[in-house]
N, C-alpha and C positions, 0 to 999 in steps of 0.2 A: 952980677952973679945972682943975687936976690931974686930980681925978675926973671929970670930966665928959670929959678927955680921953681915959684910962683905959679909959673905960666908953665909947666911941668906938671904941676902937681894941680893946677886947675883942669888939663886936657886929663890925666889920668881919671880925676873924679867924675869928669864929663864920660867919659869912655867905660869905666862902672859901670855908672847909674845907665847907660844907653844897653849895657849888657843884661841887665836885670829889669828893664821896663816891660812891662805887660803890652802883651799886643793887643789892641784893640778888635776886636773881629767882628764889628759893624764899619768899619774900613781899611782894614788891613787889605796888601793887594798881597798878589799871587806868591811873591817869594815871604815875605811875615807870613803868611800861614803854613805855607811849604815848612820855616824855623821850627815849626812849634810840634813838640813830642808825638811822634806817630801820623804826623802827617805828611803826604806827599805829594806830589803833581795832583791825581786824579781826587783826591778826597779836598784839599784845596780850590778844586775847580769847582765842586759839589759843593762847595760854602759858597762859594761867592754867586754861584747860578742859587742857590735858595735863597740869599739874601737880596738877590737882584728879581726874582720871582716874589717872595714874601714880603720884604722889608725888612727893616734893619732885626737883630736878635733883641729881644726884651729880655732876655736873663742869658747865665751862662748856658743852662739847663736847655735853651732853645737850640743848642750843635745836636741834641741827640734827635731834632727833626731833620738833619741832614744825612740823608744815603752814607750807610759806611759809619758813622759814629754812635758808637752805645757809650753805655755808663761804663766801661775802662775807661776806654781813650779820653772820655773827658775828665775823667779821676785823674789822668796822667798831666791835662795840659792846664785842670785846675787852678793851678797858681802862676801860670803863666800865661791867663786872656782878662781880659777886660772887657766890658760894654761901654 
């Protein structure tokens, strides 16, 4: 009983923390950027064609070189991207 509660409650905290991890967006693929507030297919496509034209982003601040994102949209996915 023990273990199986364990093992319950380690998948739960796995399962969280997977809920709440920053997406990366110098390698997030199509559907992680798709998740992230206000983005979609085409504006997702325009991240990864700049980042595959440029190189990877140096700050977060680098999305608002990509077609389609100004200073909202990255106000909005602020606390959910990473470098």
């Amino acid at each position: 009983m023990f273990k199986r509660t364990a093992l319950f409650v380690f998948a739960l905290l796995f399962l969280v923390n997977s809920a709440f991890a920053a997406v990366n967006i110098n390698n997030a693929d199509q559907a992680a950027l798709e998740a992230l507030p206000g983005v979609g297919a085409a504006k997702a496509t325009a991240i990864i064609e700049y980042r595959t034209q440029h190189g990877n982003f140096k700050t977060k601040e680098g999305l608002l070189q990509v077609k389609g994102i100004g200073p909202k949209m990255l106000e909005k996915m602020q606390k959910e991207i990473e470098i």
